[in-house]
C-alpha positions as CSV (number, residue, x, y, z in Angstrom):
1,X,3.3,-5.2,-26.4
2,X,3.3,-3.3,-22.8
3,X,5.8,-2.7,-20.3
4,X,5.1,-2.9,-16.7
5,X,5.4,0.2,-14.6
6,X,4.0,1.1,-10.9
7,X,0.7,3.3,-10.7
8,X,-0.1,5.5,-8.2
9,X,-2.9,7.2,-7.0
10,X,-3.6,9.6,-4.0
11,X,-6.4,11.6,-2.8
12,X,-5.5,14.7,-1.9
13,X,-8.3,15.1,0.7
14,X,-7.7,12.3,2.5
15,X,-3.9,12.1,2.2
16,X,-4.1,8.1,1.3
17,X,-2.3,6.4,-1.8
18,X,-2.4,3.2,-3.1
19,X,0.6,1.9,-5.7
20,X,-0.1,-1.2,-8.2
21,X,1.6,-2.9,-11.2
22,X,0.0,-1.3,-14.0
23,X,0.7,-2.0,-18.1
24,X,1.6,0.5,-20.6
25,X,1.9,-0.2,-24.1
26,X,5.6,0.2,-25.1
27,X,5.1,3.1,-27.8
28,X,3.6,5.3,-25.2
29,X,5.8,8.3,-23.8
30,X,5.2,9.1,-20.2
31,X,6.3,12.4,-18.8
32,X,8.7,12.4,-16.3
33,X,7.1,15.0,-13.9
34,X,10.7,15.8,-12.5
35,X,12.4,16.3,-15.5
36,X,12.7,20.4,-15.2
37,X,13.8,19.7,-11.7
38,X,17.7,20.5,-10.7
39,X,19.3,17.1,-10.1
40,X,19.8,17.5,-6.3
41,X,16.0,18.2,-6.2
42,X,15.3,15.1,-7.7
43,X,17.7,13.0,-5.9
44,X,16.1,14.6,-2.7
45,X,12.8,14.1,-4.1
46,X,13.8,10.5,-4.9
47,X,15.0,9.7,-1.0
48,X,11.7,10.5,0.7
49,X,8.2,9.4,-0.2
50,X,6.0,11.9,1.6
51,X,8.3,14.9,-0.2
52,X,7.7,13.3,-3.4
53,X,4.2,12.6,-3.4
54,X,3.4,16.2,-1.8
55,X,5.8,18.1,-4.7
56,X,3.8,15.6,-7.0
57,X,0.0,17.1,-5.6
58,X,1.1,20.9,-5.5
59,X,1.9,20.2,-9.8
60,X,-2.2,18.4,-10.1
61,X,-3.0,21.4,-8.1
């Protein structure tokens, strides 16, 4: 079946996002982007939204 996870998207242009409730089927891995990160990078990443999504454009980029 599929497990529910939240989806977002950005523009890099405009600097807008949108998040929804998306469904991914359960035997499909997603990458954790942070994963290489140190875990105070992460946890820093984790507290602030604008940080994260920015660190999360430069890696697209």
């Amino acid at each position: 079946m599929f497990e529910r996870c939240v989806g977002l998207a950005w523009c890099l242009g405009c600097r807008i996002y949108t998040g929804a409730m998306v469904h991914v089927p359960r035997k499909r891995v997603l990458v954790d982007a942070l994963a290489s990160l140190p875990r105070d990078q992460r946890e820093r990443l984790g507290r602030s939204e604008v940080e994260l999504i920015e660190f999360l454009a430069r890696q697209r980029s």
